[in-house]
C-alpha positions in Angstrom: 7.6 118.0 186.2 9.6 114.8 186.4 10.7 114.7 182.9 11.3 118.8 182.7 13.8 118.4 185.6 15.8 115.8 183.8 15.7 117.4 180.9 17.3 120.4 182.5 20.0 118.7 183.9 20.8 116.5 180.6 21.1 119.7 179.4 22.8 121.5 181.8 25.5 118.7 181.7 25.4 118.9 178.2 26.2 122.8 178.0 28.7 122.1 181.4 30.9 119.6 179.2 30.9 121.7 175.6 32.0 124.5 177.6 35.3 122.1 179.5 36.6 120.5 176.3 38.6 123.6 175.7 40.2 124.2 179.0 40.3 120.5 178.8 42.0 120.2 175.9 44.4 122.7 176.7 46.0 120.0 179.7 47.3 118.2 176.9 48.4 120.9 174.6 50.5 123.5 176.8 52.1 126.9 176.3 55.2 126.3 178.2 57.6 128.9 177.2 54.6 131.1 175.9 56.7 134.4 176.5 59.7 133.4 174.7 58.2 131.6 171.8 55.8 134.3 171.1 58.6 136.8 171.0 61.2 134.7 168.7 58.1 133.4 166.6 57.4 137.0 166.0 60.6 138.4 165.5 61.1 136.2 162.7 57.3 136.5 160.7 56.3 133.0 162.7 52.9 132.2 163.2 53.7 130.9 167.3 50.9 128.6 167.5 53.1 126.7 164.5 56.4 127.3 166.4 54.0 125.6 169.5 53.1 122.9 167.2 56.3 122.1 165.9 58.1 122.0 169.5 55.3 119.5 170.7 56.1 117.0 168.2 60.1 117.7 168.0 60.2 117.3 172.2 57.6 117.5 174.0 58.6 121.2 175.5 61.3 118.8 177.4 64.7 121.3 176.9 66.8 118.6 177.2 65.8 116.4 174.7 68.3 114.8 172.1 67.4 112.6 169.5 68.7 109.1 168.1 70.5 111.7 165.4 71.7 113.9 167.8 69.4 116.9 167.4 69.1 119.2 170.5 66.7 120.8 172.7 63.3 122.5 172.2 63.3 122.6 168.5 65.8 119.1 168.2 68.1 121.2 166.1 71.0 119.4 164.8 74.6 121.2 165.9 75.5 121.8 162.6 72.6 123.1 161.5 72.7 124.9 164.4 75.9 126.4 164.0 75.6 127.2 160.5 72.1 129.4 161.9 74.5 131.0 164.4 76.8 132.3 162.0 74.1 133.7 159.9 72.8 135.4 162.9 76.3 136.7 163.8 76.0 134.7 167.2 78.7 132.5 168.8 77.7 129.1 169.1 78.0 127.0 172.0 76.7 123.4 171.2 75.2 122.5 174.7 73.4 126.0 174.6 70.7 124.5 172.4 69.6 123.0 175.8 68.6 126.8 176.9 65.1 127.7 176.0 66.3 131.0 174.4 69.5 130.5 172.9 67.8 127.8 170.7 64.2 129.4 170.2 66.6 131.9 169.1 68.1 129.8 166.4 65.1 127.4 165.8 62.5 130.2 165.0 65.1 131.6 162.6 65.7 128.7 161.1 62.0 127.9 160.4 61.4 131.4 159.0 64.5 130.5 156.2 63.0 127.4 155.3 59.4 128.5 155.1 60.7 131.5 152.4 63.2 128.8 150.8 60.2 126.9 149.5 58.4 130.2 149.0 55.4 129.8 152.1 54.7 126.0 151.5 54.1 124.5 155.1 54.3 120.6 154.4 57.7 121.2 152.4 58.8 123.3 154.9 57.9 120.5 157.8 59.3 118.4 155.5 62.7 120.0 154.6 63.0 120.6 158.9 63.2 117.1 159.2 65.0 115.7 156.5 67.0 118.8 155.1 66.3 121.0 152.7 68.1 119.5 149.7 66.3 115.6 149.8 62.9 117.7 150.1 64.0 120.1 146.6 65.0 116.8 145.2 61.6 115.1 145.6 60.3 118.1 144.4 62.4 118.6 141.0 62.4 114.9 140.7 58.5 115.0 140.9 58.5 112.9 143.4 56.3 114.5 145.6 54.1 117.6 144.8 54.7 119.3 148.4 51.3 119.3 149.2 50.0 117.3 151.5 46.6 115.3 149.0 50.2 113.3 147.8 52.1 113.4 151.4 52.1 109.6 150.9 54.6 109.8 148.5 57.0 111.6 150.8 59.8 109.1 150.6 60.7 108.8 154.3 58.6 107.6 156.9 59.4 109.5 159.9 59.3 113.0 157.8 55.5 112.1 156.5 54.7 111.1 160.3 56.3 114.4 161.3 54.5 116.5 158.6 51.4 115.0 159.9 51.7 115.5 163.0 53.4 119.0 163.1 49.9 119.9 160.5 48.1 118.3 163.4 48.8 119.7 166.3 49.2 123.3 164.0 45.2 122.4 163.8 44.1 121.8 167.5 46.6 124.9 168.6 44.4 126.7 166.2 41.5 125.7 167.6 42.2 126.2 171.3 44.0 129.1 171.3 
């Protein structure tokens, strides 16, 4: 009888702590802004666990954040880049509005939608060409440099944008996974 209570309870714990990793897990990655995201991730043919994962790795969900380079906000969009977004969009642009949620999930979501159909749906070049521009990551391409997949993501020739390609991919994964 002994052993058949222990057993229970092994088990019980067991079954307790499978069932906690996901709410667990979610602690650490969040859906701050949920509403918003979902909306400009839709609006723009985003899947917004990607638009989640991307925004965890650019800032952290931290609205004020600016970079080393200057990049703003949620989505760390430079102001020119920004701007140039704006103007597509037919929006004024404000530079110090890219540290309001919406004015730059606005521009940000758009801006991943052009990229992702620039390089016709490939994700890693897409990551890639977010963080180090569009035209280095088309001249690694046509220069064979880099295949824009990510078996050969090693031979991405800048550190931070294969770090930020893996970890964009990564937390794409575990977004997928919880939620």
């Amino acid at each position: 009888m002994r052993n058949y209570r222990r057993i229970l309870v092994v088990l019980l714990l067991f079954v307790a702590g499978v069932l906690m990793v996901k709410p667990l897990a979610r602690l650490f990655y969040p859906m701050p802004y949920r509403e918003k995201i979902f909306f400009y991730a839709r609006q723009n043919g985003l899947d917004p666990l990607l638009v989640l994962a991307l925004i965890r790795t650019e800032s952290k969900f931290y609205p004020l954040a600016v970079s080393a380079t200057g990049a703003r906000g949620l989505m760390q969009l430079m102001p020119e880049t920004a701007e140039w977004v704006a103007g597509k969009m037919g929006l004024q642009f404000n530079v110090e509005r890219l540290f309001e949620p919406d004015y730059n999930l606005r521009l940000g979501t758009w801006y991943l939608a052009h990229i992702l159909r620039e390089f016709k749906g490939n994700l890693p070049a897409t990551l890639a060409a977010y963080n180090a521009g569009s035209e280095k990551v088309k001249e690694w391409l046509d220069g064979g440099v880099w295949s824009g997949s990510t078996a050969d993501l090693h031979r991405v020739p800048f550190p931070e944008t294969r770090e930020f390609v893996r970890q964009v991919l990564r937390n794409y994964s575990v977004y997928r996974w919880l939620y």
